[in-house]
N, C-alpha and C positions, 0 to 999 in steps of 0.2 A: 503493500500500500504506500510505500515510501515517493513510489511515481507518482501515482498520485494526488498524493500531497504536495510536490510539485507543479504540478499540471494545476491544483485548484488556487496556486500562487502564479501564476501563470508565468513561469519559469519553463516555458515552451521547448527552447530548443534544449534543454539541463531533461527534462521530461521525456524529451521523444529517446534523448541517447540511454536514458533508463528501459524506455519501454522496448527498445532494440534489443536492448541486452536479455533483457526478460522475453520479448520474443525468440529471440534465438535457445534460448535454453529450453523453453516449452516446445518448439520445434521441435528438439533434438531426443527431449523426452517421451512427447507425444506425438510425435509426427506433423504431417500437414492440414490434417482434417478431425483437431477437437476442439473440445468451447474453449477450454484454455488458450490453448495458442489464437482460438478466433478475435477469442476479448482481446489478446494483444495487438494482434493487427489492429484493430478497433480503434486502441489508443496511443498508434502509431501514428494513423491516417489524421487520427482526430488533433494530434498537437499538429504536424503539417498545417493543416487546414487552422488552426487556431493562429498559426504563423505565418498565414496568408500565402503559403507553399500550392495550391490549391492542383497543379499538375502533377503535382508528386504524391498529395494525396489521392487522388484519383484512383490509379491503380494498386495501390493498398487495399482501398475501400473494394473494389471489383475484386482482389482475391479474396478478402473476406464474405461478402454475398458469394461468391463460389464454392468456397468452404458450407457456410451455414447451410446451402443448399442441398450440401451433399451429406450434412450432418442430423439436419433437423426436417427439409424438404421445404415446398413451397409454404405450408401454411401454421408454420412455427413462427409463435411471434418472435425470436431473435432474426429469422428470415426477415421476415414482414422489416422487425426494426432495420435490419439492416438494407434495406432497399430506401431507406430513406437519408 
């Protein structure tokens, strides 16, 4: 939660190099398609995009709706959220 706490100080880019790091671990533990590693993408995409990075959030955001898809299906709401 230490990213987070971060991120709600909006210590954006200090945030996203946390949430990387915590991505990649969860990757490596859980592979490429669990909620874990989804939420991380999530709060990846989400400091880019807080840091006006808005291209580079993009396709974060798109692997993660491709994950949840294949995790949850069309009509789970973390899908649902993450379509949005």
């Amino acid at each position: 939660m230490y990213a987070k706490s971060i991120f709600e100080q909006r210590e954006y880019v200090r945030a996203e190099i946390l949430w990387r790091e915590e991505l990649e671990s969860r990757r490596k533990l859980h592979g490429d398609v669990h909620k874990d590693m989804l939420d991380s993408l999530y709060w990846v995409a989400r400091c880019l995009f807080e840091h006006r990075q808005y291209a580079a959030a993009e396709p974060v955001w798109r692997e993660e709706l491709a994950g949840r898809l294949k995790v949850h299906g069309e009509l789970h709401t973390d899908t649902c959220d993450a379509r949005h």
